[in-house]
C-alpha positions as CSV (number, residue, x, y, z in Angstrom):
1,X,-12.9,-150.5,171.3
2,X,-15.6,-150.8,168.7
3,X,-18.0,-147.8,168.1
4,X,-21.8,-148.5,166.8
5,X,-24.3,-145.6,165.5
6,X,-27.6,-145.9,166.2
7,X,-28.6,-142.8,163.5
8,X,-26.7,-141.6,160.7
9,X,-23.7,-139.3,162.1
10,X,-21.4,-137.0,160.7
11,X,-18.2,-138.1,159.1
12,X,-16.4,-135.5,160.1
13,X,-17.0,-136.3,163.9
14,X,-16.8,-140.5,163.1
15,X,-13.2,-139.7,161.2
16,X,-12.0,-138.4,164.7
17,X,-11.4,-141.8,165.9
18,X,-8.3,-143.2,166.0
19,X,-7.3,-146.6,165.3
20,X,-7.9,-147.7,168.1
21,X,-11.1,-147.7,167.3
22,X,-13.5,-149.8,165.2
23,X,-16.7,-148.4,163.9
24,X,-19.2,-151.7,163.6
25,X,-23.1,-152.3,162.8
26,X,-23.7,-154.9,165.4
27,X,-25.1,-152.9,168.3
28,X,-24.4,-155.3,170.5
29,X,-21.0,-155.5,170.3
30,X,-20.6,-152.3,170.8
31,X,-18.4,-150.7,173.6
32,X,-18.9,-146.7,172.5
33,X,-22.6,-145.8,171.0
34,X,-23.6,-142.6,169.7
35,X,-26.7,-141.6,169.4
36,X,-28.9,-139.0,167.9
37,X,-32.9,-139.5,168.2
38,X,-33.5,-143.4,168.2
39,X,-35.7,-144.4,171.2
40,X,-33.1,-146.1,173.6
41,X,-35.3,-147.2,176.6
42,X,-36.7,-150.4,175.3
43,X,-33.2,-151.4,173.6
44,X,-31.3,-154.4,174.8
45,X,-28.1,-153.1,176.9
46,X,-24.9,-154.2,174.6
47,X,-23.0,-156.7,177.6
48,X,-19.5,-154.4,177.1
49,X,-21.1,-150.9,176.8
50,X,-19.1,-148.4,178.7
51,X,-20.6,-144.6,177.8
52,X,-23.4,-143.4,175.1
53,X,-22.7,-140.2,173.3
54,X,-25.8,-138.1,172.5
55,X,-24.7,-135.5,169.7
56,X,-27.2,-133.1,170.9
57,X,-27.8,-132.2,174.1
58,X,-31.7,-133.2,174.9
59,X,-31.2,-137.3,176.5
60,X,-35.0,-137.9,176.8
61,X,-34.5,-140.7,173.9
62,X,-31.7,-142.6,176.8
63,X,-32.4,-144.0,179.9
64,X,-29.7,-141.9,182.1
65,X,-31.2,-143.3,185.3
66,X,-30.9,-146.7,184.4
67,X,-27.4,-146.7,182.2
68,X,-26.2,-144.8,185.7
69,X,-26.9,-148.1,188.1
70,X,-25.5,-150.2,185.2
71,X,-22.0,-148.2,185.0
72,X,-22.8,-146.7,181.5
73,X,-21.5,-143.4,181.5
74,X,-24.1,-141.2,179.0
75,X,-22.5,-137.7,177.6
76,X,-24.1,-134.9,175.7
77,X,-22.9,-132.1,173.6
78,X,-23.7,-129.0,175.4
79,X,-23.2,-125.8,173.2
80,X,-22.1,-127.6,169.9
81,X,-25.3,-126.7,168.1
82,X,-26.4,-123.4,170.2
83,X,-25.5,-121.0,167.5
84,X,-27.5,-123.0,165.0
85,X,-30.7,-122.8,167.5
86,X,-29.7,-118.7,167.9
87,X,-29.9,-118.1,164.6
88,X,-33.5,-120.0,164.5
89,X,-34.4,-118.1,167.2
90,X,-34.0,-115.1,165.8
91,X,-35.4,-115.9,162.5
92,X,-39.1,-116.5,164.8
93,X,-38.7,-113.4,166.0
94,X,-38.5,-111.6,163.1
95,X,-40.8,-113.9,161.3
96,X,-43.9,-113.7,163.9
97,X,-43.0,-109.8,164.0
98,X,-43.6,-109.0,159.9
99,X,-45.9,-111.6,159.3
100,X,-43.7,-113.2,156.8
101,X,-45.0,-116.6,156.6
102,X,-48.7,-115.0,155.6
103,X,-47.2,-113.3,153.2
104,X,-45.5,-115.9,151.6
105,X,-48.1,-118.2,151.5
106,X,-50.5,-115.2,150.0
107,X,-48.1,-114.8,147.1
108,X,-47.9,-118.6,146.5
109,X,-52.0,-118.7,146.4
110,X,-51.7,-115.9,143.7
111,X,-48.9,-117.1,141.9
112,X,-51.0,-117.5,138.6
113,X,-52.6,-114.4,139.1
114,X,-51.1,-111.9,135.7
115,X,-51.4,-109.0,137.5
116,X,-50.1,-110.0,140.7
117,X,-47.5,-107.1,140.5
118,X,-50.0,-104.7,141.0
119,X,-52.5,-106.8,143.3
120,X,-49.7,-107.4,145.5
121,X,-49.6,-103.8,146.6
122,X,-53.2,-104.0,148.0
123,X,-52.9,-107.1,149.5
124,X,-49.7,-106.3,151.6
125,X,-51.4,-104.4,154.1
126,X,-53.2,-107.2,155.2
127,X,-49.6,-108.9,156.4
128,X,-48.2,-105.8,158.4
129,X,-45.9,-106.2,161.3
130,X,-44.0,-104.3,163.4
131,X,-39.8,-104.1,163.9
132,X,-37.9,-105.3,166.4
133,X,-35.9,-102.4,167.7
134,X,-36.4,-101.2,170.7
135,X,-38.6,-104.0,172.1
136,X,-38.0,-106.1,174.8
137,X,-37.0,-109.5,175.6
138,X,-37.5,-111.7,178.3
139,X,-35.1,-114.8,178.1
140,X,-36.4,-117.6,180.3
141,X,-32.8,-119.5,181.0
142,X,-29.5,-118.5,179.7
143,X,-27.4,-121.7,179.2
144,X,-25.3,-122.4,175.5
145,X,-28.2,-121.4,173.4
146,X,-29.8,-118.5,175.9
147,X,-26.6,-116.9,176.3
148,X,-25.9,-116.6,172.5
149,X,-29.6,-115.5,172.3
150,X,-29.4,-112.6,174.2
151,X,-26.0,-111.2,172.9
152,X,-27.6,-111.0,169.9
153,X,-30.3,-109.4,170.7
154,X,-28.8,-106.6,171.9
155,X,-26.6,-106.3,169.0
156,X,-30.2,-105.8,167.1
157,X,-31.3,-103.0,169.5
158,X,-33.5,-104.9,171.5
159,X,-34.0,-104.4,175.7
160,X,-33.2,-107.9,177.2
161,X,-34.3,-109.4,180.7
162,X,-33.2,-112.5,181.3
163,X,-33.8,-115.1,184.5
164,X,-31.4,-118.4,185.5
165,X,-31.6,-118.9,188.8
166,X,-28.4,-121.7,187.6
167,X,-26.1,-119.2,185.3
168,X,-23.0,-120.7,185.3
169,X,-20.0,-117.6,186.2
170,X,-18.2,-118.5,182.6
171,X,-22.1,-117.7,180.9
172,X,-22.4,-114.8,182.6
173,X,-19.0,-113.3,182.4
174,X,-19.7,-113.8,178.6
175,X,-23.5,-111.7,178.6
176,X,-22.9,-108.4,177.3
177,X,-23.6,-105.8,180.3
178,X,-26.4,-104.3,178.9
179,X,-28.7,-107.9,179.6
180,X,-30.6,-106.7,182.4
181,X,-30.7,-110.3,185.3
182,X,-33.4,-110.8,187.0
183,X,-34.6,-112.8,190.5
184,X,-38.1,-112.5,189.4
185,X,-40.1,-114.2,186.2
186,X,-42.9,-112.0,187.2
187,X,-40.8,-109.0,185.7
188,X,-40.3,-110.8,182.3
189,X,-43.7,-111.5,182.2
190,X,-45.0,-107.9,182.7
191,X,-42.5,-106.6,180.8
192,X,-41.8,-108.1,177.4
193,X,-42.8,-107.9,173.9
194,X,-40.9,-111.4,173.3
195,X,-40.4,-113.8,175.7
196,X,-38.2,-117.0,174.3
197,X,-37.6,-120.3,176.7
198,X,-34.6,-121.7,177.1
199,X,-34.9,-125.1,179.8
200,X,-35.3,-128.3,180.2
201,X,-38.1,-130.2,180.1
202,X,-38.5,-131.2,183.7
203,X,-41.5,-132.5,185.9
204,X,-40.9,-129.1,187.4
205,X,-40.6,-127.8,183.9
206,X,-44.1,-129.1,182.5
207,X,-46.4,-126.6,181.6
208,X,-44.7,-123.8,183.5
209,X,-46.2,-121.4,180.9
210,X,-49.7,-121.8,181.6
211,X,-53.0,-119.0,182.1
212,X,-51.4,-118.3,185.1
213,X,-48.6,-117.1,183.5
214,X,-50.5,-115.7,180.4
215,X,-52.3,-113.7,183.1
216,X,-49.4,-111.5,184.0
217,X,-48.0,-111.3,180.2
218,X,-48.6,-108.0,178.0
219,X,-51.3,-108.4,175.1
220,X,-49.7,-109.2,172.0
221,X,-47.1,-111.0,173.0
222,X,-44.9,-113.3,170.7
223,X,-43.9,-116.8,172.5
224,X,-40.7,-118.4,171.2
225,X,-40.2,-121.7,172.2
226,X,-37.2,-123.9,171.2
227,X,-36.7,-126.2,173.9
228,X,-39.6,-128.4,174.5
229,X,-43.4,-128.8,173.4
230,X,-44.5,-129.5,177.1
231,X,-42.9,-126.3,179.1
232,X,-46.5,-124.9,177.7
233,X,-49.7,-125.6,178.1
234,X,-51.6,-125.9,174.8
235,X,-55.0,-125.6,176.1
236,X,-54.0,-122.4,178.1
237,X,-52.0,-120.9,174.6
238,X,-54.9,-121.6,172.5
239,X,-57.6,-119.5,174.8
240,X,-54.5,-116.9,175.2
241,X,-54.2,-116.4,171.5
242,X,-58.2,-116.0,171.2
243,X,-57.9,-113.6,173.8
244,X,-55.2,-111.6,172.4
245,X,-52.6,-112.4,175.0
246,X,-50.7,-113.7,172.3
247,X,-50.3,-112.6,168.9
248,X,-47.9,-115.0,167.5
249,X,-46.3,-118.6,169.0
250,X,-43.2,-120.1,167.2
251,X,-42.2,-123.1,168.0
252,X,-39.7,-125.8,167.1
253,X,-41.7,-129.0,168.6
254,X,-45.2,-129.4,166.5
255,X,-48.1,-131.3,168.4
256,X,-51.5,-132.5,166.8
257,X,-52.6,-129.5,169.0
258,X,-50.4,-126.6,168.0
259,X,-49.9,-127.9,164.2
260,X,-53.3,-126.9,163.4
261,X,-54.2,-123.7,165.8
262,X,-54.4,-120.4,164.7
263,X,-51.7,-118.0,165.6
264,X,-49.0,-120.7,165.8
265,X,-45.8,-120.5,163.3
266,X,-44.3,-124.4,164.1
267,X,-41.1,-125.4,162.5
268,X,-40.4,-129.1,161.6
269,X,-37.5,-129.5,164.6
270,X,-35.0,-127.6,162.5
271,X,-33.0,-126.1,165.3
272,X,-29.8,-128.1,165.2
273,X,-30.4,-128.8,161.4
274,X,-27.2,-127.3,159.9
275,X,-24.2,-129.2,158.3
276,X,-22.2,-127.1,161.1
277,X,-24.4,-128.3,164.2
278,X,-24.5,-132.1,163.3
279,X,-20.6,-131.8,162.5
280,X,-19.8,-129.8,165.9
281,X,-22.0,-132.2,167.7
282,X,-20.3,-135.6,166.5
283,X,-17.0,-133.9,166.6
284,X,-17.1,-132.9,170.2
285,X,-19.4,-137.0,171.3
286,X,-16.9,-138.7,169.9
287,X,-13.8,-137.0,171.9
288,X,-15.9,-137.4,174.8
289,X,-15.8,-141.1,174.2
290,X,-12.4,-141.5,173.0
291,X,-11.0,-139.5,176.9
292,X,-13.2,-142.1,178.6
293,X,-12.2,-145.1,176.9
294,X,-8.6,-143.9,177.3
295,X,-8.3,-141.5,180.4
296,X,-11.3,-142.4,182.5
297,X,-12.2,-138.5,181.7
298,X,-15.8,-137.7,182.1
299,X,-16.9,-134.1,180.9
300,X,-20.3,-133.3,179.9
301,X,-21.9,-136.3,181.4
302,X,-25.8,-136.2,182.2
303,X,-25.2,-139.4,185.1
304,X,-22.3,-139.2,186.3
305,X,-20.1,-136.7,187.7
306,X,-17.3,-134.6,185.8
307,X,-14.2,-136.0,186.8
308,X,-10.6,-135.3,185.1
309,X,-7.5,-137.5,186.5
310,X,-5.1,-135.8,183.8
311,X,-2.9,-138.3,181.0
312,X,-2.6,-141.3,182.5
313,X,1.4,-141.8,183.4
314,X,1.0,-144.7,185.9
315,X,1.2,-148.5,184.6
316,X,-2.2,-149.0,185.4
317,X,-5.5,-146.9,186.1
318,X,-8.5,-148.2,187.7
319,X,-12.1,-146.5,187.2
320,X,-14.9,-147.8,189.3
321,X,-18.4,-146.3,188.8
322,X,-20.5,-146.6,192.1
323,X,-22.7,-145.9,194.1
324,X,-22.3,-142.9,196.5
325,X,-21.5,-144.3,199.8
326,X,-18.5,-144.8,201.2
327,X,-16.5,-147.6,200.0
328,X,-12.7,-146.4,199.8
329,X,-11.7,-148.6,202.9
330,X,-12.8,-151.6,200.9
331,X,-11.2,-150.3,198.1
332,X,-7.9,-149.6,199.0
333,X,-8.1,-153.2,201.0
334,X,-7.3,-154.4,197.8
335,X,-5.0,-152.4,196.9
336,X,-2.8,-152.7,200.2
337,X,0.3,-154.0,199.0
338,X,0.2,-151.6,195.5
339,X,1.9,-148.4,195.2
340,X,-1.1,-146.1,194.7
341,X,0.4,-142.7,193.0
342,X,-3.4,-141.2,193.1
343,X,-6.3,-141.5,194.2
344,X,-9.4,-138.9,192.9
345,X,-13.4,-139.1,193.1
346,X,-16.3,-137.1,192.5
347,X,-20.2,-137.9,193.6
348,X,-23.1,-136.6,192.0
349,X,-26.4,-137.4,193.3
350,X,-26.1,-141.0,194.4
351,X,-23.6,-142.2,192.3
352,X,-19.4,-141.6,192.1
353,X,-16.6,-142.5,189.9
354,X,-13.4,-143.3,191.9
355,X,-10.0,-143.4,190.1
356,X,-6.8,-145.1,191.1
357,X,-3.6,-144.5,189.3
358,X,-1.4,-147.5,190.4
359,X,2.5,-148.1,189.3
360,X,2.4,-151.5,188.9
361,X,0.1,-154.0,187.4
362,X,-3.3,-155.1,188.5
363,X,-4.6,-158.7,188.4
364,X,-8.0,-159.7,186.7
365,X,-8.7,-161.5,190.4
366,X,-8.4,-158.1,192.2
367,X,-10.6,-156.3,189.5
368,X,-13.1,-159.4,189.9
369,X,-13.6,-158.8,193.4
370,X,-13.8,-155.2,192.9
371,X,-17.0,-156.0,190.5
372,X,-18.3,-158.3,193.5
373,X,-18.3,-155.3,196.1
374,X,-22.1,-154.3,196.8
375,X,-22.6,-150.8,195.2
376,X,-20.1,-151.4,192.5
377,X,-21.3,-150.9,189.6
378,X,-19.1,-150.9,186.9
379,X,-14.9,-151.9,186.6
380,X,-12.6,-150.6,184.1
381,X,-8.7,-150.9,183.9
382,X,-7.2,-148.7,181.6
């Protein structure tokens, strides 16, 4: 299998690979890619590409949709850099709440000043804050990075509320008893000193913090936002912060809008900027890769479905990426007269992954007309 990078990853995830492997720099000839940011929509599909590794877990920069109907399995890295966004997270709060970044800059502006050890106590005042304990929270989505979020915050003293109308039972088996779930976003609204979003960016996503929402928030409000630029309305933030409805926004994604309005901390994309994160993340895309090249495994897939068929112990193992109709009677016609040991598939949306684990050999003229079967997408024999 040969592996092709399409940024600069870790070492310490690339030296997972076996020998199996081959890491090249002709894209396409690659069967495995992995991926950070570069724009994958307008590249040329490599002929052999099997899966994409993203080592992050945002895939706006890949085309799932379209790698999907070509049989291209695309995986992410859910939770491999949430602690590093957590700890960001917390350092907004604390740096919107004291005022730290004005007072910073005021010391660099008077760095020549001689007496600026006795200026500096009156000019302080002017970058006073308040403290976090005892405030509230409203977490909006508690995933890998949401989860961590609120723990933490109630370590710190802080009242938490959080709302995910998808929280997984291993997330919230793992949220300390004190997080407060809610039904309702109206209650986080209404309620919180902080409120810090933790979703996707969606079409039904977009701008979901908007004056509408603003309307129901408390005045002074601090708006963390380290998931996307677009869950908020810049037009209704910037009349919110002249209003008072919100005293500080931090966010992670800088726009020519927010960059330059008052009120607004934003932070260069430094989330999953630690040696850790981009070392977790390449670690865990490139095991992904390595089970689905060798085991058909798919886990943490953004297109496809999670499917596990265990170690292969059969002679051969078929994997056939398809669409989502039924096809198993025209499968297993050509498989008739083979001793089929297993048989496992899993659907998501409108595509499937069927796997066959067959004790005897397959021939390339009965994987050919597999490929030929309408729906089929994709062939593998492992």
């Amino acid at each position: 299998m040969k592996v092709a990078c399409l940024n600069n990853i870790s070492s310490v995830g690339l030296n997972e690979f076996t020998k199996k492997y081959d890491l090249i720099e002709e894209v396409d000839k690659s069967n495995l890619i992995l991926v950070r940011s570069f724009n994958m929509h307008q590249m040329d599909v490599p002929k052999h590409l099997i899966a994409v590794a993203r080592a992050g877990a945002g895939v706006n920069n890949i085309p799932t949709e379209e790698y999907a109907k070509q049989g291209i399995v695309v995986f992410n890295t859910p939770g491999a850099n949430a602690n590093a966004v957590k700890e960001l997270v917390l350092t907004a709060m604390l740096i919107a709440s004291r005022d730290v970044v004005g007072g910073v800059n005021w010391v660099k502006q008077n760095a020549t000043d001689p007496e600026i050890s006795k200026t500096v106590e009156k000019a302080k005042s002017a970058f006073g804050g308040n403290e976090i304990l005892g405030k509230t929270i409203g977490l909006i989505g508690l995933g890998q990075v949401g989860s961590k979020v609120a723990n933490a915050c109630i370590a710190l003293g802080l009242k938490v509320i959080g709302y995910d109308p998808y929280l997984s039972e291993e997330l919230r088996s793992g949220l300390d008893e004190r997080v407060a779930i809610t039904q309702e976003l109206e209650v986080i609204y209404k309620n919180s000193d902080f409120i810090t979003l933790h979703v996707p960016l969606l079409d039904s996503t977009k701008g979901m913090i908007n004056s509408e929402v603003f309307s129901k928030c408390k005045k002074g409000l601090i708006l963390l936002n380290f998931s996307r630029d677009a869950l908020v309305h810049d037009d209704d933030l910037e009349k919110a912060i002249e209003e008072g409805i919100v005293r500080k926004y931090v966010t992670d994604f800088p726009n020519p809008k927010v960059a330059s309005m008052n009120g607004v901390i934003a932070i260069p994309h430094l989330g999953a900027s630690t040696e850790e994160s981009e070392d977790n993340c390449a670690v865990m895309a490139s095991h992904e890769l390595m089970n689905y090249a060798e085991q058909g495994i798919i886990k943490y897939s953004v297109n496809y479905p999670a499917i596990d068929p265990g170690k292969k112990e059969t002679k051969t193992r078929i994997v056939v990426l398809h669409h989502a109709e039924e096809l198993m009677n025209e499968f297993m016609n050509l498989f008739f007269n083979k001793p089929v040991m297993n048989i496992i598939t899993k659907a998501k949306g409108d595509v499937a992954v069927t796997i066959f684990d067959i004790d005897d050999d397959v021939p390339t003229d009965c994987i050919q007309k597999l490929k030929e079967i309408k729906g089929v997408y994709k062939v593998r024999k492992i």
